[in-house]
N, C-alpha and C positions, 0 to 999 in steps of 0.2 A: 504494500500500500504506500502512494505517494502523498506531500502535503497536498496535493492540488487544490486550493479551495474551492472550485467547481464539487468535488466530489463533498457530498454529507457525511461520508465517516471519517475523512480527513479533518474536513473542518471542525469536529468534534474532538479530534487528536487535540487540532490546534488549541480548541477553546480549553483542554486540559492541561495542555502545556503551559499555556499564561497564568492558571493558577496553580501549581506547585509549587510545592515550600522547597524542595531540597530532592536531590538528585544521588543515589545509592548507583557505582560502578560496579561492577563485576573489574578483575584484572586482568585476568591471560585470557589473551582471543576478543581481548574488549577494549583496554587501552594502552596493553603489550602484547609483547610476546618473549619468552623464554627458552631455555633447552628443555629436555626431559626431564634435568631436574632440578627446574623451576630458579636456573642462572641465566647472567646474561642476558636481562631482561632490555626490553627494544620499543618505544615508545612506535604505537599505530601511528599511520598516517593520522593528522586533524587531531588526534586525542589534547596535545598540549596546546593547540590554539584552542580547540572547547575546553577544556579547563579554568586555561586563563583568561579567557571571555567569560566564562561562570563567576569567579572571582571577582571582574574589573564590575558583574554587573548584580554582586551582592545577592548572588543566585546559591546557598551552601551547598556541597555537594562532600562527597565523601567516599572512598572505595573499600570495596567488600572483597576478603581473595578467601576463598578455601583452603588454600595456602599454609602450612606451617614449618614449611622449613627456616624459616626467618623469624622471629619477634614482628610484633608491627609497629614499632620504631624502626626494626630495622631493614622492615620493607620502605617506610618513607622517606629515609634515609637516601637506598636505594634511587627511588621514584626522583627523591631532589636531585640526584645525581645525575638522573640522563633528563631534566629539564622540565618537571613537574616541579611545581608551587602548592606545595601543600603541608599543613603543620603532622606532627607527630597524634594526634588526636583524629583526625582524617583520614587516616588506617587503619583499619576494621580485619580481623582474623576470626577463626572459630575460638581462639583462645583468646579472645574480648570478649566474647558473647557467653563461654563457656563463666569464665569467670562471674559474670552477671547475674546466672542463671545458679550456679554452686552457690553463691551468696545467698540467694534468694530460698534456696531448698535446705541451708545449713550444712550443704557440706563444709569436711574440713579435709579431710585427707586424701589424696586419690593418687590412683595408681594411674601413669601416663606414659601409653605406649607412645612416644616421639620425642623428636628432640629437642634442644633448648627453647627454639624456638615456638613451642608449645607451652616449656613446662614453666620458663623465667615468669611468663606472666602471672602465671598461676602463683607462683615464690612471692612476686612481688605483691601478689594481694595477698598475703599471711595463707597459704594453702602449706599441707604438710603435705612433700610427694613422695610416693610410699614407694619401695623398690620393688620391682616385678621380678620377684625370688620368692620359692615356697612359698606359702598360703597366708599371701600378706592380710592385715585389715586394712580396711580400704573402704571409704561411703561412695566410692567411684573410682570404673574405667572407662579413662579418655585416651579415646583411638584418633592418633592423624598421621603424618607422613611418613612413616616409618618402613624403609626398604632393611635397615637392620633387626629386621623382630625375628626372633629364634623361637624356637620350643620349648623354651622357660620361661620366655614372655607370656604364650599361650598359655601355659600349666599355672601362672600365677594368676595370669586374668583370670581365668575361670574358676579360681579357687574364690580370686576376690569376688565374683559374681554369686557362687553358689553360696561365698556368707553374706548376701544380703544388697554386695553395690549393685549401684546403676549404671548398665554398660551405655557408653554416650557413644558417639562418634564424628566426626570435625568434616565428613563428607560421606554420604553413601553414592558419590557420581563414579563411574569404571574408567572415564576420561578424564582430563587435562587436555587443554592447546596450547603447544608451543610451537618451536619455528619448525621443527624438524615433523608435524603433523599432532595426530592425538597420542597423547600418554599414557601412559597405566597407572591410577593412583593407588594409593595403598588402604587408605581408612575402613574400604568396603569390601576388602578380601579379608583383609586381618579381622571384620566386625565378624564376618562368614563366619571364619570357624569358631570366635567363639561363642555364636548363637548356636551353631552345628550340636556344638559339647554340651551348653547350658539351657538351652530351649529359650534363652531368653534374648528379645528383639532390642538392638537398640535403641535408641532416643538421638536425634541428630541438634547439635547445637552449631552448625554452620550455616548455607545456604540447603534447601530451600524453606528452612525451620523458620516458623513464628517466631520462635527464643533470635533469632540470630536478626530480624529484621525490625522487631520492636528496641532489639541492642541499637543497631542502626538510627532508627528513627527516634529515639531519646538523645542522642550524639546530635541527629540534627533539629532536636525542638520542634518535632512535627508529630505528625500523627502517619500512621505506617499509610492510610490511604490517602495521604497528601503526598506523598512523594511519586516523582518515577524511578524507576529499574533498570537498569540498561545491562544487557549482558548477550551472553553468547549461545546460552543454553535454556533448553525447552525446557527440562525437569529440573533447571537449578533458577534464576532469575525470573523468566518468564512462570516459572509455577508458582515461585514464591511472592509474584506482585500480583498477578492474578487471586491468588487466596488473600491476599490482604484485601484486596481491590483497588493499589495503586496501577500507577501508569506503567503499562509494561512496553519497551522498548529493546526489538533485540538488533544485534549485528552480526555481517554472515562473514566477519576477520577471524572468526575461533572453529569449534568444531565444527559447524554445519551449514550449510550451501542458503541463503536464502531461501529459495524453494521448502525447505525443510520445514519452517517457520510457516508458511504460506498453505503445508498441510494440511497443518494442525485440523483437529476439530474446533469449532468456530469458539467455544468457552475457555481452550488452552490456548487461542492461538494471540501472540504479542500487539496490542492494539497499532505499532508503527514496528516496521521490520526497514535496517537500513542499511544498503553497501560496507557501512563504514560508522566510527562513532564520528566524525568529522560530519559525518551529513545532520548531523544533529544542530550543526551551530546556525544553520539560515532558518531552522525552525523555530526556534526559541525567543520569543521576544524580545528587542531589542529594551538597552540600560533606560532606565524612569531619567 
């Protein structure tokens, strides 16, 4: 679908675009792109000029990554480095939202399969991280990037499940996009087996979880169905703005061809579908 104003479900896009509060990004396939794994990150075409048109025109936005090989300082970090403008708070991970949600339910202790970039945050909001050795105690396992998980990892998680924690997980998508095509992520192989062992489902605190977009939408002082979504994927942004009932906007730079989007059945499918996230900037109303 194009803005064309002639067209009535365009101009409807448009009349939603003038009233949002704040703009949630997806990362890779959205306003980068990376290697396999998740380095060497490469600003899209148009991303950093809408960005910094976003900024010049007091419009907040904020990005969301699945992501946790990094902290999210130290994805922003990153982001200022190849030419994004953006503060250390305008980087959004499963381990923000994770944290939010632990708070909220009382956890204290958890057992976290991945790496620093996971667990630091957890550390830094007073979390004990329990080691996944023998039959830790544990109010939680949190599953994310983790290509190093052994069969002690498993035998731990599952002990910690079977006394009582709750298995989370930081993504149930089987993709990533980076430059070299789709990736293999790890959160939802590692959740497999050990639902396989404990019969028990996880709970996702990333995309496309309520937990992860009301995290979001508190960051930017809106209400989850004020904002739009911009991203690359049908069952991770697109589901997750659709079930809010913000504005869902996808782009076909990540895993999937526009046409993909264009499929959909007409209740899943992204209210504006664009080349690019650059196409994004003639649509959005121009600075007050």
């Amino acid at each position: 679908m194009t803005a064309d104003p002639t067209d009535e479900a365009a101009a409807a896009v448009t009349d939603r675009l003038r009233a949002i509060r704040g703009i949630v990004f997806d990362l890779d396939g959205t306003l980068v792109l990376g290697d396999r794994r998740n380095h060497g990150l490469t600003p899209l075409p148009g991303a950093l000029e809408l960005t910094a048109a976003l900024t010049a025109r007091g419009l907040p936005w904020l990005t969301f990554t699945n992501g946790t090989t990094r902290t999210p300082e130290a994805y922003a970090q990153t982001l200022r480095r190849i030419g994004f403008d953006l503060p250390d708070t305008a980087m959004l991970s499963p381990a923000t939202s994770a944290v939010d949600h632990f708070l909220a339910m009382g956890h204290r202790r958890v057992l976290v399969l991945g790496g620093d970039g996971l667990k630091e945050p957890l550390r830094q909001a007073g979390f004990e991280i329990v080691a996944s050795k023998g039959k830790p105690d544990a109010d939680a396992v949190l599953v994310g990037w983790y290509r190093e998980f052994t069969m002690d990892d498993l035998e731990a998680a599952c002990h910690a499940v079977f006394g009582g924690a709750t298995l989370y997980s930081c993504s149930q998508s089987v993709f990533f996009a980076s430059a070299e095509g789709r990736a293999l992520g790890t959160s939802r192989a590692i959740c497999a087996m050990i639902s396989s062992v404990t019969g028990v489902t996880e709970q996702i605190v990333g995309k496309p979880s309520m937990i992860g977009l009301r995290c979001a939408a508190r960051r930017l002082r809106a209400a989850p169905q004020d904002l739009a979504v911009v991203g690359d994927d049908p069952e991770l942004e697109m589901a997750m703005a659709r079930h809010a009932g913000a504005l869902a906007i996808a782009v076909a730079t990540g895993i999937h061809a526009a046409d993909r989007f264009t499929s959909l059945p007409l209740a899943r499918r992204p209210h504006l579908t664009l080349d690019g996230v650059g196409g994004l900037l003639n649509l959005l109303p121009a600075a007050a």
